[in-house]
C-alpha positions in Angstrom: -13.2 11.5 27.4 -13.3 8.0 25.1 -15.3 8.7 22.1 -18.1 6.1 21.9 -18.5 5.6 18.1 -16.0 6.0 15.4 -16.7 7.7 12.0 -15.9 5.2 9.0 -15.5 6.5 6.0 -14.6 3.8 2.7 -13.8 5.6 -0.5 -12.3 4.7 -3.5 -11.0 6.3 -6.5 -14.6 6.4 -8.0 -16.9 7.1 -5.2 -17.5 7.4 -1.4 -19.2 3.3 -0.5 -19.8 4.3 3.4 -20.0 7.1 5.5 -21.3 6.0 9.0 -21.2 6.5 12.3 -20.2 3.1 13.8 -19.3 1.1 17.0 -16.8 -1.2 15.6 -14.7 -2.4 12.2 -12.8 -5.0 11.5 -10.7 -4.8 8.3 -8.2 -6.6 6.5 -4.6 -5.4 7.3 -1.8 -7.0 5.4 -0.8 -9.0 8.3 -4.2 -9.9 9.8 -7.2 -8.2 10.2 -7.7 -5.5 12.8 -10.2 -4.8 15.5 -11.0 -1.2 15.5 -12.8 0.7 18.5 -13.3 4.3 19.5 -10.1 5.4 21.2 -7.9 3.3 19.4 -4.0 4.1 19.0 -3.5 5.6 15.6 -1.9 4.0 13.0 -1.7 3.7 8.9 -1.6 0.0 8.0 -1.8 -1.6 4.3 -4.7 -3.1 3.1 -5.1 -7.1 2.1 -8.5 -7.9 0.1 -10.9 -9.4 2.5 -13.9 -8.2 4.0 -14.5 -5.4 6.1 -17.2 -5.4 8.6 -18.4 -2.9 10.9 -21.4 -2.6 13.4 -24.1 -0.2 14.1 -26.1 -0.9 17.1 -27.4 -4.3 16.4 -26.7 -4.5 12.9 -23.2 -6.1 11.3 -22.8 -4.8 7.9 -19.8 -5.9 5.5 -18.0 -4.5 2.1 -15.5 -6.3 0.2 -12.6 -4.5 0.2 -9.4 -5.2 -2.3 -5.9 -3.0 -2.1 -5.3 0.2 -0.4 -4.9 1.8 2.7 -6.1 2.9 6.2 -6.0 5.3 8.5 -6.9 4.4 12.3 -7.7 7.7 14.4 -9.3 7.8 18.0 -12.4 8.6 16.2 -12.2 7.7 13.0 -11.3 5.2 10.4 -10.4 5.9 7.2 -10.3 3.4 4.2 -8.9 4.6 0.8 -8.8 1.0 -0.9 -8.7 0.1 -4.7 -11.8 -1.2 -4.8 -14.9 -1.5 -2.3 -18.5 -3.2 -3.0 -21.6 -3.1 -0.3 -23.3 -6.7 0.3 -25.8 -5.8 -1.1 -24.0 -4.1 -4.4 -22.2 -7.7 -5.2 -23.8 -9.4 -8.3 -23.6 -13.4 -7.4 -23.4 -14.6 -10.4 -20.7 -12.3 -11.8 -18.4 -13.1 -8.4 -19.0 -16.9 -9.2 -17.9 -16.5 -13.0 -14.4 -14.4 -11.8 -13.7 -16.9 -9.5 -14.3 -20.1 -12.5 -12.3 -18.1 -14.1 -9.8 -17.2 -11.8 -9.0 -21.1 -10.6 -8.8 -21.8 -14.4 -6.1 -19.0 -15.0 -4.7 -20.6 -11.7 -4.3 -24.3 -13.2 -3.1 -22.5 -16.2 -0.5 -20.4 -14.8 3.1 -21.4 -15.8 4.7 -19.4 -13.3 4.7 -16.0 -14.5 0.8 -15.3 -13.7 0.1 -17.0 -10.7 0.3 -13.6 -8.3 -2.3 -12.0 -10.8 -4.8 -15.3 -10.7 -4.6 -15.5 -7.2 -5.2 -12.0 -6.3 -8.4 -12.5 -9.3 -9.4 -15.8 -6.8 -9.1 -13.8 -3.7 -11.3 -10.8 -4.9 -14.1 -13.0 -6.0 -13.7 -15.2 -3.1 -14.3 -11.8 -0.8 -17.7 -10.8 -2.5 -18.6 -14.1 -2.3 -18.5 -14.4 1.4 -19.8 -10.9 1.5 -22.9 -11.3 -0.8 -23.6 -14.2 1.2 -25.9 -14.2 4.1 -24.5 -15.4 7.1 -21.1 -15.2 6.1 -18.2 -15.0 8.7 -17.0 -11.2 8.2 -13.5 -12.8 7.7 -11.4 -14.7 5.0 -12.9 -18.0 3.2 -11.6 -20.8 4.8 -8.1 -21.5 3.4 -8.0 -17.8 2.1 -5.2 -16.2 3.5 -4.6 -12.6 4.0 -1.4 -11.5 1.3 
């Protein structure tokens, strides 16, 4: 028999951020992001930075996510990623500051640390859009997955 929810656990190397029975993730493979539900094939797939959302009933909720790994089971998803902040754990002003800072190390960047300012931009970009009310779930708009 199909399970009907999945178990989604999101831990890094510092804490557990979810532990939740859910419906639904999406989350941000290396090549795209990923529609999860229960009963899906199993498979181990890199994680991009982006933000990973997941549904409880009526309720969407979303966590930035940066680096890592997942594991897709018929009943469970499990996210061991580098780093992972709640909606509601992102400080606004702090994500706004990295990502000044980031485009400035962008302009900056003489060839050598351009891969390190970007991945800075695409971090704050992803709390950003996951502090933010109504945000889409998915990448900014001209944010690609790397």
């Amino acid at each position: 028999m199909m399970p009907e929810t999945l178990t989604l656990e999101v831990v890094t190397p510092d804490r557990a951020v979810v532990q939740e029975s859910v419906a639904e993730v999406q989350l941000p493979g290396r090549e795209g992001y990923l529609g999860i539900l229960p009963g899906h094939t199993p498979l181990l797939t890199e994680l991009a930075t982006g933000a990973l959302s997941y549904r409880q009933g009526g309720q969407t909720r979303r966590v930035a996510v940066s680096g890592g790994f997942a594991e897709v089971l018929a009943d469970r998803v499990i996210v061991l990623a580098d780093s992972a902040e709640r909606a509601e754990e992102i400080d606004l002003a702090r994500a706004r500051a990295a990502l000044a800072i980031g485009e400035k190390q962008l302009a900056a960047a003489a060839g050598g640390d351009w891969e390190t300012a970007q991945q800075a931009i695409d971090r704050a970009r992803t709390r950003l859009e996951v502090a933010t009310p109504g945000g889409t779930g998915h990448a900014a708009e001209g944010h690609a997955a790397h």
